[in-house]
N, C-alpha and C positions, 0 to 999 in steps of 0.2 A: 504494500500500500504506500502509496507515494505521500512526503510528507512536504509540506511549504517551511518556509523560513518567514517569522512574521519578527517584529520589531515591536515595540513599545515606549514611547515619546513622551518622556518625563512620568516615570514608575513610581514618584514619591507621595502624588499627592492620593486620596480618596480612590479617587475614581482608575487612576495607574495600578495600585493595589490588587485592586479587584479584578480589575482586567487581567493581570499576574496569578491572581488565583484562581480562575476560570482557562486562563490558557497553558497554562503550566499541566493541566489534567486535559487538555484535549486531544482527542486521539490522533486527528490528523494535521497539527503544526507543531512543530517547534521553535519557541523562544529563543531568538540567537543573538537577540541586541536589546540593551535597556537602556534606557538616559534617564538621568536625572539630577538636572544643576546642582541641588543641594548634598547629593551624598556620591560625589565621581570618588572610585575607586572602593567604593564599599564593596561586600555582598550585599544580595537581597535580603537574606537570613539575618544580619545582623542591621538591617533597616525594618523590617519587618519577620520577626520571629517565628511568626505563626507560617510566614510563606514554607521557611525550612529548604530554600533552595539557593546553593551556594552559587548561584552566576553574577559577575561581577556589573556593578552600574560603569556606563562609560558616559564619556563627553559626547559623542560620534553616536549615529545610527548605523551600524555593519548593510552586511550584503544581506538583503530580503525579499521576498514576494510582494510581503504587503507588509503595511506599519499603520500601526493606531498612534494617533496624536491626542494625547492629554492635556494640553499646553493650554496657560488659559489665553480664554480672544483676544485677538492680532497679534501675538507673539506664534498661534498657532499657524495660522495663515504664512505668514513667515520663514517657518521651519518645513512645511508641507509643500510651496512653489517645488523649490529645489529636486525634488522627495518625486515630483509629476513627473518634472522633466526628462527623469531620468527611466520615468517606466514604471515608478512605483505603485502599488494597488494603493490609496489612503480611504481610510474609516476616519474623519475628524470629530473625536466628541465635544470641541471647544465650539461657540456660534458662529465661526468665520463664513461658514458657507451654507447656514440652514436660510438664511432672507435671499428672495430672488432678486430686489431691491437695493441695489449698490445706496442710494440717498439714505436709505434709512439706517445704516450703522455710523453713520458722526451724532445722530440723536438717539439711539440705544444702547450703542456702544462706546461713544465718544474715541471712535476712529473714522477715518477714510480707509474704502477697501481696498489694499493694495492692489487689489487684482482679479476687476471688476468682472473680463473675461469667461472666468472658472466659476462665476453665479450660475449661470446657463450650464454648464455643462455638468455642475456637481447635481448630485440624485439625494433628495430628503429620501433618511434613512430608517424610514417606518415599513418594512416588508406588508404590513396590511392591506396598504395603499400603495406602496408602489415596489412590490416583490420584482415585478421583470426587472422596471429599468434597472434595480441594484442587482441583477445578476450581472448586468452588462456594463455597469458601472467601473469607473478608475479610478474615481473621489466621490464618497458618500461622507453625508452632511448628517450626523448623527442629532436624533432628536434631543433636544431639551428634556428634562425629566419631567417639569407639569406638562407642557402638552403631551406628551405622550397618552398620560392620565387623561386629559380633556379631550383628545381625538378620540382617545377611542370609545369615551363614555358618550360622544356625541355624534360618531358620522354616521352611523343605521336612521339615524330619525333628520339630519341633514341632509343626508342621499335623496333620501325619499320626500324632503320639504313637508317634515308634519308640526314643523315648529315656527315661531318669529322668530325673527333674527336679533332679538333682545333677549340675550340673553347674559345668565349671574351664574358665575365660576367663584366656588370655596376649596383651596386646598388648603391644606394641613400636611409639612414637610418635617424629617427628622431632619438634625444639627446638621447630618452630613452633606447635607444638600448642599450648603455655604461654604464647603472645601474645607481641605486641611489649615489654612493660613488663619493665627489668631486672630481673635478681633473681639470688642466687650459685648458685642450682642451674641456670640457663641462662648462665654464663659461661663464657667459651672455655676456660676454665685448670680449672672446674670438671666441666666438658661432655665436652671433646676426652679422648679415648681412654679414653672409662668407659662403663660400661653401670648406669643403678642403676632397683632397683625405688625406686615410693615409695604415697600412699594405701593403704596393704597394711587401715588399720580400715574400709576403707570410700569409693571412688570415687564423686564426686558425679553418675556417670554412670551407678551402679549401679540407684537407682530407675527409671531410664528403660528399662534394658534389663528389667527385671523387669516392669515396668507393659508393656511391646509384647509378648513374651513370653506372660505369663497373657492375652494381647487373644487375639493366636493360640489358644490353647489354652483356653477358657472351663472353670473348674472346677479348672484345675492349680495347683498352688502352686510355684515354682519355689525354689532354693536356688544361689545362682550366688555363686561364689567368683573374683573379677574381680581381676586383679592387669597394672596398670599400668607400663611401663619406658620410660625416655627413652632414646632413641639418638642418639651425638651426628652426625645428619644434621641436613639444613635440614627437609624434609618428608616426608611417609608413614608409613600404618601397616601393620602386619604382625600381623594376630590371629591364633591357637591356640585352638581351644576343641576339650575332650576329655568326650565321655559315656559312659555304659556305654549300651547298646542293649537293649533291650526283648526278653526270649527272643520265637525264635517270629515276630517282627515281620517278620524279612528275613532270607532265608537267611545260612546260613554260607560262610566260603570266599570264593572267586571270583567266585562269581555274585551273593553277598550285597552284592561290590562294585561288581561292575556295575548290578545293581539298583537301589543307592545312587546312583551317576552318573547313570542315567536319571530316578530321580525329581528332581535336579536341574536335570538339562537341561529336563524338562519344566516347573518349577516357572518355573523364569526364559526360556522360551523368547521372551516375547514383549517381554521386559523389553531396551530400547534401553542402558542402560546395566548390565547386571550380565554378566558370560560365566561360564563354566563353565568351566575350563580340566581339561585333560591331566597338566598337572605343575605342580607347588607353585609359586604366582607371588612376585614380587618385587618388592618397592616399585617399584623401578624403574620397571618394565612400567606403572606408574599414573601416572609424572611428569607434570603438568601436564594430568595430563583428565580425565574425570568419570565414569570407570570405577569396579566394584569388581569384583574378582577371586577366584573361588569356587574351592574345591579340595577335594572330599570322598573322605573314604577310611573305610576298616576297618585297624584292629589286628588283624590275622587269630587271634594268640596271647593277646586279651585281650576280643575281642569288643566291642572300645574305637571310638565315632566317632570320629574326628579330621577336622576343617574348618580348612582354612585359608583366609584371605580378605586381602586386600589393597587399600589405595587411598590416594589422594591426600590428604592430612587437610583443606589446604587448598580442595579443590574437592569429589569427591566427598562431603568430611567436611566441607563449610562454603559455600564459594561458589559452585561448581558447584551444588549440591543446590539452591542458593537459587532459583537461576537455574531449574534446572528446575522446581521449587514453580512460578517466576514468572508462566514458560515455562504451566501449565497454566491458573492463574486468569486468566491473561490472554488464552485461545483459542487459543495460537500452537503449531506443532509440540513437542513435548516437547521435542525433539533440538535446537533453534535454537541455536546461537550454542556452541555446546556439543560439535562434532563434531572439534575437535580431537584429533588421534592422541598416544601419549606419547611424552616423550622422552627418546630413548634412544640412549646409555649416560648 
C-alpha cells in the first residue's frame, strides 16, 4: 500500500497538535516534516508528551505530497504561495483562502490578500458541499470551526428555501477555540466559572457563513445575526440557530416536525460524518472525533426553526476536517484515520 509524505506547518499550536495526533495513526501517510517557530530542534515528545513520538521540529518544510498549514492569517498565506509553486497538495486551516472576496480581508482580517489570484482557485473545505471539487483540488481552504456548526445545522432547510433569510446564530465554544497564545480572556481566574459573550459588532467568521449560505441558495440575500460565547471547557461547540419558517413551506404541528426530520435525515444520509440525532446533543457526545451533530425541530407556538448542532472544534472544527479534505485529494477513503468513536463522559 502506497504511502504519501504529508508535512505539518507550525505543530505547536492547538490545532498543529491535533493534526499530529490524528496523522501520526493514519494508515496511509507518513509524517516526515514538522515546523514550529517556537520549539526548532525539539522532539514532538518533549513539546507535547502525550504525542510520544520522537521526530524532531525543524525550521524548513522537507520533501512532501501535501502539507497542512496551521499558521495563523496572513502569515499562513505567506508560507503556502511558495509551498503551490512548487506542486504542493495544501489543506490551509488559517482564513487566508476561505473568502472569495479579496476586499473583504483588510476589514476582517486587517490585511490585504497577498495573492488575490488563489481566491478563485482555492476549494472551501467542507466535503458536504463541495466533496468533488476537493478531490481535485491543490489548495483547500479549511473551514472555520463555527461555520462549520452553522452550515451544516442550516443548509437542508436553505437548499430547499423553507426559511427567511433573518436569521439568529448562538454558539457556545470551548477555551481552545482562541488558540494556544495567552491572553486574560483565556485565563483560569478569568475563564473558570463564567460564561461571556464577546465579537457581538461583528465575528470574523460571519462573512464565511454568509458567502456558503447565498452558495446554497443562488439569489438570496441572507441577514445573520451571529453571537459568539466562551465556555470555560477545554473543547466543543454547541450552536442554536432560530428562523421563522416560510408559511405554507411545511406543514404545521407534528407532522410539520417530522417532515423537518426526514428532510434531514435524507439531506445527510450518505454523509460519513454528520448524524441526525433524536434529542438535542452535547458537546460531549463529539469529544475527540470528527463528528457533527444535527438536531432539528419546530417551535410549535411560534412556527420558529430551531437547529441545534454540535462538534468537536478541534477536529470536526479544524483537524479532523483537515484530515478528511486530505483524506479526498489524496484518493484515500474519506473515513481513514478518522473512525475514532467519542469520549465519553
Amino acid at each position: 500500500m502506497k504511502q504519501f509524505n504529508v508535512g505539518i506547518i507550525n505543530v505547536t499550536g492547538y490545532t498543529g497538535a491535533e493534526l499530529a495526533r490524528l496523522l501520526y495513526r493514519h494508515p496511509r501517510v507518513r509524517v516526515n516534516s514538522i515546523t514550529g517557530r517556537s520549539a526548532i530542534g525539539q522532539r514532538l515528545k518533549d513539546v507535547f508528551p502525550h504525542l510520544d513520538v520522537d521526530s524532531f521540529i525543524s525550521a524548513e518544510l522537507g520533501d512532501v505530497n501535501l502539507a497542512f498549514s496551521a499558521m495563523p492569517h496572513k502569515a499562513s498565506a505567506e508560507v503556502i504561495l511558495p509551498l503551490l509553486k512548487r506542486g504542493i497538495k495544501v489543506v490551509d486551516l488559517s482564513a487566508d483562502f476561505r473568502l472569495k472576496d479579496a476586499a473583504a480581508y483588510p476589514g476582517w482580517y486587517d490585511f490585504s490578500h497577498p495573492a488575490p489570484e488563489f481566491l478563485k482557485e482555492a476549494v472551501y473545505g467542507l466535503p458536504e458541499f463541495y466533496r468533488h471539487k476537493i478531490a481535485s483540488a491543490n489548495l483547500v481552504a479549511n473551514p472555520g470551526c463555527y461555520p462549520v456548526a452553522v452550515l451544516l445545522a442550516l443548509a437542508p432547510v436553505v437548499k430547499e428555501q423553507l426559511i427567511y433569510p433573518d436569521i439568529i446564530v448562538d454558539s457556545k465554544s470551548g477555551i481552545s477555540g482562541a488558540g494556544r497564545t495567552l491572553s486574560l480572556a483565556t485565563h483560569f481566574s478569568e475563564a473558570s466559572d463564567n460564561v461571556s459573550a464577546y465579537a457581538l459588532e461583528g465575528h470574523r467568521h460571519l462573512p464565511e457563513i454568509v458567502q456558503e449560505l447565498e452558495a446554497l441558495s443562488p439569489g438570496s440575500s441572507f441577514s445573520i445575526t451571529f453571537v459568539p460565547h466562551l465556555i470555560p471547557m477545554s473543547r466543543g461547540i454547541l450552536t442554536s440557530c432560530y428562523a421563522k419558517l416560510k408559511e405554507g413551506k411545511i406543514d404545521r404541528g407534528e407532522r410539520g416536525k417530522d417532515k423537518l426530520r426526514q428532510l434531514y435525515y435524507d439531506f445527510y444520509r450518505d454523509e460519513p460524518f454528520v448524524r441526525v440525532v433524536n434529542i438535542p446533543p452535547q458537546t460531549k457526545h463529539t469529544w475527540g472525533n470528527n463528528f457533527c451533530l444535527v438536531y432539528p425541530t419546530i417551535d410549535l407556538r411560534t412556527n420558529r426553526l430551531i437547529v441545534i448542532s454540535c462538534l468537536d472544534n478541534l477536529v470536526k472544527g479544524a483537524a479532523g476536517q483537515a484530515i478528511q479534505n486530505m483524506n479526498l485529494m489524496l484518493g484515500f477513503p474519506e473515513t481513514s484515520g478518522l473512525e475514532a468513536l467519542a469520549i465519553y463522559p
